[in-house]
N, C-alpha and C positions, 0 to 999 in steps of 0.2 A: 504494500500500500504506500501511497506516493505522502510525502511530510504535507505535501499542500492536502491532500484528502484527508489526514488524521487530521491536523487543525480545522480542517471544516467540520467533523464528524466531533470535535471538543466541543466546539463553538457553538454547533447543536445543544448537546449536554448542556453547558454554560447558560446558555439561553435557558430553557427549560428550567436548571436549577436557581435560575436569577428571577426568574417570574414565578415560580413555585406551581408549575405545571408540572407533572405526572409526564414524562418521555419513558417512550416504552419502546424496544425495538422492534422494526416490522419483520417482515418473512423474506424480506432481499437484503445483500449485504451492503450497507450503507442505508439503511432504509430507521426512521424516526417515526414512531406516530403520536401525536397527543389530540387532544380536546381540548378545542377553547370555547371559552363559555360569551353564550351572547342571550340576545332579550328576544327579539322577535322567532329567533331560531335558535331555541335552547342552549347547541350547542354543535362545533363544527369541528368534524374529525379531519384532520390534515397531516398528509405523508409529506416528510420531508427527506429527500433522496438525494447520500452527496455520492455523485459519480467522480470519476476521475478529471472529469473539466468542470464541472457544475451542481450548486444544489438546485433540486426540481422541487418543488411544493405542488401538490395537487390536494385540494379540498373538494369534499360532495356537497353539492348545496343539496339538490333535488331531486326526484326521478322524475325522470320524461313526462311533460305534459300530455292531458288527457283532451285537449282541446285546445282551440286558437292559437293551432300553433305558428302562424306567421308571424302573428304579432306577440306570439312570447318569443322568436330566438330574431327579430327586427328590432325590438327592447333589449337586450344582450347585445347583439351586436353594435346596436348606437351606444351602448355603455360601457364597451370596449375601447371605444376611441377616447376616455375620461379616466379609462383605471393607471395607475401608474406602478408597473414594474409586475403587473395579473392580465389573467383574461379571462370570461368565460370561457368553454369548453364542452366538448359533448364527448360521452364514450360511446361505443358503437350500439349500444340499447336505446341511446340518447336522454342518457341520465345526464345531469346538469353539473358540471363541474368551477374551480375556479383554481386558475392553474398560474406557475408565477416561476421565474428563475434566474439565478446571479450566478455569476461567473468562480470559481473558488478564489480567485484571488481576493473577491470583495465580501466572503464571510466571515463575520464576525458576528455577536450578538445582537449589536446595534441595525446590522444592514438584517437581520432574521428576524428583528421586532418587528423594524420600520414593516418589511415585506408581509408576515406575517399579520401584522394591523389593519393594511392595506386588503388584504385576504377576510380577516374577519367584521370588519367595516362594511367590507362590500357583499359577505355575504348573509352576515346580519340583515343591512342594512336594503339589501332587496329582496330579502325572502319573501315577504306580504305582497310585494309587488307583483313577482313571480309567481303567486299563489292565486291572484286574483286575477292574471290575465290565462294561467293553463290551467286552472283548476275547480274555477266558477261552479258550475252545476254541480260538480262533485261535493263542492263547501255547502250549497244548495238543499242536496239531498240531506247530506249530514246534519243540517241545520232540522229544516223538517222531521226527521226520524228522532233525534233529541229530545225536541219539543212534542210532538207528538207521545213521547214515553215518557216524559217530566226529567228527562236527564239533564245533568247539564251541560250546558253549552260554552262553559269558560273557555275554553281551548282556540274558541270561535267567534270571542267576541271583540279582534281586534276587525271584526270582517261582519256588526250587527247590523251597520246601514246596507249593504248589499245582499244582506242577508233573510231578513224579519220579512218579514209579510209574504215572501215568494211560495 
């Protein structure tokens, strides 16, 4: 293993032990995973993968939308040209991902926050969005059967104005 790829692979560690995040190693070699914690989307499991030139970050935001989907990946892609050092991403199921990468020269803890923030900002921060343009009817239904059974609907009420009366 090359000294620039162990210092990337500390720098992980470092990270994780400076924020007090849980790093646990994945199933590839150089492979990091944790959980960060967010509001809108509880919480976002993100791989951080240091190769021999590069660490890769890939985060799941969502599974593949169940409708309109032009305008969920037209919305992703126009927020592609505003994310800085991420992007959305699709796996071949077309699960919704948010993928990011620096070069090893430039890892350090500092450049794995910034990156990482960037990562959980934006995947916090458009989860509702995402949900309400692929996933409408579906929230729909689930609203209805709830209410219908007297359950409750917390889970669902950042989404009651689109929601109530349908």
């Amino acid at each position: 293993m090359s000294h620039e790829r162990e210092d990337a692979e500390q720098a992980v560690r470092d990270w994780a032990a400076g924020v007090g995040i849980e790093c646990q190693s994945g199933t590839r070699r150089g492979e990091y995973v944790v959980e960060l914690p967010g509001e809108a989307k509880l919480r976002t499991g993100v791989s951080l993968l240091v190769t021999d030139r590069a660490l890769s970050v890939s985060a799941f935001v969502m599974r593949r939308p169940d409708e309109n989907h032009e305008a969920f990946y037209r919305w992703m892609l126009q927020r592609n040209t505003r994310l800085p050092g991420a992007a959305f991403a699709l796996d071949p199921l077309g699960d919704v991902y948010l993928t990011g990468r620096l070069p090893l020269a430039g890892v350090n803890p500092a450049t794995i926050d910034d990156l990482l923030g960037v990562i959980l900002t934006v995947s916090d921060g458009s989860f509702n969005d995402l949900l309400k343009l692929g996933f409408l009817t579906s929230m729909r239904r689930e609203w209805a059967w709830r209410v219908d059974r007297g359950e409750s609907t917390r889970n669902l009420e950042a989404f009651r104005h689109l929601l109530q009366g349908e």
